[in-house]
Every structure is written in C-alpha cells, then in structure tokens.
C-alpha positions in Angstrom: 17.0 1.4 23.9 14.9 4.3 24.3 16.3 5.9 27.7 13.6 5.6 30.3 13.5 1.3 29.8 10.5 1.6 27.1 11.2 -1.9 26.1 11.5 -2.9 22.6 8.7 -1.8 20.2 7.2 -4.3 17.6 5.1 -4.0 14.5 4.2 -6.3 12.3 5.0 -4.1 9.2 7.8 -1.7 10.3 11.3 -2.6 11.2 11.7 0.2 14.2 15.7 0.3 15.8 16.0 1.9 19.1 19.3 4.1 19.4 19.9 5.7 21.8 17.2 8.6 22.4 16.1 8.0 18.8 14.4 5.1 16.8 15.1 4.5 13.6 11.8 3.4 11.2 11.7 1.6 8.1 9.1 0.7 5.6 11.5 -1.0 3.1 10.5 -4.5 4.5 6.4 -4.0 3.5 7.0 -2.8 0.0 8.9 -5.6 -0.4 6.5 -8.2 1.0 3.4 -6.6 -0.2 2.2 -5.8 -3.5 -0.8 -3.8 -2.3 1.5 -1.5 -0.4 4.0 -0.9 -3.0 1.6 0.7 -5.9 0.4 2.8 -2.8 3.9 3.2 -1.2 2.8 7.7 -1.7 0.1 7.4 0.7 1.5 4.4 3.0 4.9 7.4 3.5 2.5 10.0 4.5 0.2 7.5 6.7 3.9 6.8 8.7 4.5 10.2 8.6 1.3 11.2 10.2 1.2 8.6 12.6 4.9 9.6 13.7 4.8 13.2 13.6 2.6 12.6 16.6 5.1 11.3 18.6 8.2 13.8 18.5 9.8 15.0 15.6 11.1 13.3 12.2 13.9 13.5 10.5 14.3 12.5 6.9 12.7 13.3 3.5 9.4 12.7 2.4 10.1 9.9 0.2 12.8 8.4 2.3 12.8 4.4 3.4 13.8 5.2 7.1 12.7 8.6 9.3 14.3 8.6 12.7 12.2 9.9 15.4 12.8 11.7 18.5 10.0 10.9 20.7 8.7 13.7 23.2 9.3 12.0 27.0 5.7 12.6 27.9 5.0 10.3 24.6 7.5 7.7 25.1 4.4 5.5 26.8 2.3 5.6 24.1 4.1 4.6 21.8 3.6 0.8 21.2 -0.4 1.9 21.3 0.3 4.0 18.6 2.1 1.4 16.5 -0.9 -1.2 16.9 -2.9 1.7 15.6 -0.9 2.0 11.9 -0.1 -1.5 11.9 -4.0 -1.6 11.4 -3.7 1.2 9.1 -1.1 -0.1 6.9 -3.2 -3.3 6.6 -6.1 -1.7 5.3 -3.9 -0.1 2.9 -2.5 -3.0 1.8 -5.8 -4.8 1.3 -8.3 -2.4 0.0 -9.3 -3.1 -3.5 -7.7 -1.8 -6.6 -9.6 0.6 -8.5 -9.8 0.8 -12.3 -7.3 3.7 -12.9 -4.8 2.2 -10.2 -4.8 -1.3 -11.8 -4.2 0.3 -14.8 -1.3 1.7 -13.7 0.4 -1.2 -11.9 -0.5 -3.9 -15.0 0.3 -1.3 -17.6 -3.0 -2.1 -19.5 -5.6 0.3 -21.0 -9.2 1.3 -20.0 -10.0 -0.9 -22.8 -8.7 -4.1 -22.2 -9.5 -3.6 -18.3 -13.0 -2.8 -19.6 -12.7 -6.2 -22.3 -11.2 -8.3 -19.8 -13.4 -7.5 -17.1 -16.3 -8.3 -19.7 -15.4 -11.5 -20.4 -14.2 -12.6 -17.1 -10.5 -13.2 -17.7 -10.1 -9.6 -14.8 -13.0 -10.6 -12.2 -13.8 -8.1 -10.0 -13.8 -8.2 -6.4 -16.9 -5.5 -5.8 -18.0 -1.9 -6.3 -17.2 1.7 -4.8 -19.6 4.4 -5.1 -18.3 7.8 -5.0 -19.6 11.5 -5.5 -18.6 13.5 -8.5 -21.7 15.4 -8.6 -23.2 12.6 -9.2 -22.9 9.0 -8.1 -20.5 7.2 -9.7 -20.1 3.1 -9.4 -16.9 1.7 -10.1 -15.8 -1.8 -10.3 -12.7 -2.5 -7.9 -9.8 -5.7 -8.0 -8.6 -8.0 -5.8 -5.2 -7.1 -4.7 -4.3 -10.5 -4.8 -5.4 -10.5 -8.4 -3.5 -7.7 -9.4 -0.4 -8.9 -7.5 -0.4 -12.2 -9.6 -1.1 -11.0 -12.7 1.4 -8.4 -11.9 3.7 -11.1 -11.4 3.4 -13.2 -13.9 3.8 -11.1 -17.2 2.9 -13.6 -19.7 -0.6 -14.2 -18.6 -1.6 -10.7 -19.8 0.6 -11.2 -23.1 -1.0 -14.5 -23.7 -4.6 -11.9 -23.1 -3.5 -9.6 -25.7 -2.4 -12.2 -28.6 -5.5 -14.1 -27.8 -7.3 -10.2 -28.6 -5.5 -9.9 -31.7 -6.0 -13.5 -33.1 -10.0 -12.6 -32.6 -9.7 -9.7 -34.3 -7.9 -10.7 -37.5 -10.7 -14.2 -37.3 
C-alpha cells in the first residue's frame, strides 16, 4: 500500500501492485486478452508511459511488460483519476479500426488479396478514414474483431488463397 492510505487502485486493463512507496504496472494481461492491443502493443507502451510519467518517475525499459512508479506525494491523489483517464485510452486503442497496411501486417497477406478480398466481400470493411498527404486520401479500415478471428483461425485465409488459385488455373 502506497504510504499515506491511498487505497488500492483498479483498472480495468492494467494489473497495478502497490509496494511499499512504489507500484508496480503491468500490461501483460491486455496483450493477452486483446487482439487489437497486441498488433499496437508500440503505441499502447508509450500511451502507459505517458500517462505515468505524469505521476512520478518510471523505472524500466521502453519495451518492458511492468514499469514501477514512484509517485510524487503531491500526486498520490490523483492517481485513480488518472487511471480512469488511460483505461479510456487503452480502449480506444484496442477498438479503433484496422487500417489496410496494419491488417496486412497482423494476417500476413498482401495489398492484393486485401484489395481482392475486400472486392468480393470475403474482408468486409468496417468504414473509411480520410487523411492528408497533400492530398486527401480515403482508406478503407477493418473491424478489429474481424481481423482478430481471421487472425485466429489460419485456415480461413488458406482456404481464400486455394480458392484464388483454383480460379485462376479455371
């Protein structure tokens, strides 16, 4: 327990240990719940970081699972605030939709069968971003909850490819 009687902090995505003047926080627990937050574990670290670093100093590496914190007395207070804050954070993380590159990268599939499968309907989209690269840009964007089972379940996007190559050779 933190030493002035802060009580015991909660979150719904972090697993936070109180020792002593420090608190020990880990992240291990999302990545392996959440799909969505594992392929973005890089910027749910620094999001942790950020939110912490706030609070007192950190201890640990950047990539590391658990960063203790020392938090300043004048910020012991806030702290459960703060933890409601990147629990809502982390959640928007976790559920904002893939775009093409990133479910790329997490199904291991090329531009091209995205592009086919999306097409066809096999891949439905969830949406559309619009960014600026000197121009605007509209992108199609995924379902995490799409990715995560089709990221799960390996054979549905073999079964996709075989069923590409039998059209091809018919």
């Amino acid at each position: 327990m933190v030493a002035d009687g802060a009580g015991v902090w909660e979150s719904r995505f972090l697993d936070i240990h109180l020792c002593g003047r420090t608190v020990a926080v880990s992240h291990q627990r999302c990545l392996e719940e959440c799909f969505g937050l594992r392929a973005r574990e890089r910027e749910l670290r620094r999001r942790i970081r950020s939110a912490l670093k706030r609070l007192g100093p950190l201890e640990g590496p950047a990539h590391a699972h658990v960063l203790t914190l020392a938090p300043k007395p004048e910020a012991v207070a806030t702290v459960p605030a703060a933890l409601a804050g990147l629990d809502g954070a982390i959640e928007r993380i976790a559920k904002r939709p893939f775009s093409p590159r990133q479910i790329e990268e997490a199904l291991g599939i090329t531009a091209r069968e995205r592009l086919r499968w999306t097409k066809d309907g096999r891949l439905p989209q969830s949406g559309s971003a619009t960014i600026m690269r000197g121009q605007r840009i509209t992108l199609s964007t995924y379902a995490v909850d799409t990715v995560a089972k089709l990221a799960g379940d390996a054979s549905i996007i073999d079964d996709w490819r075989r069923t590409d190559r039998v059209g091809c050779l018919g």
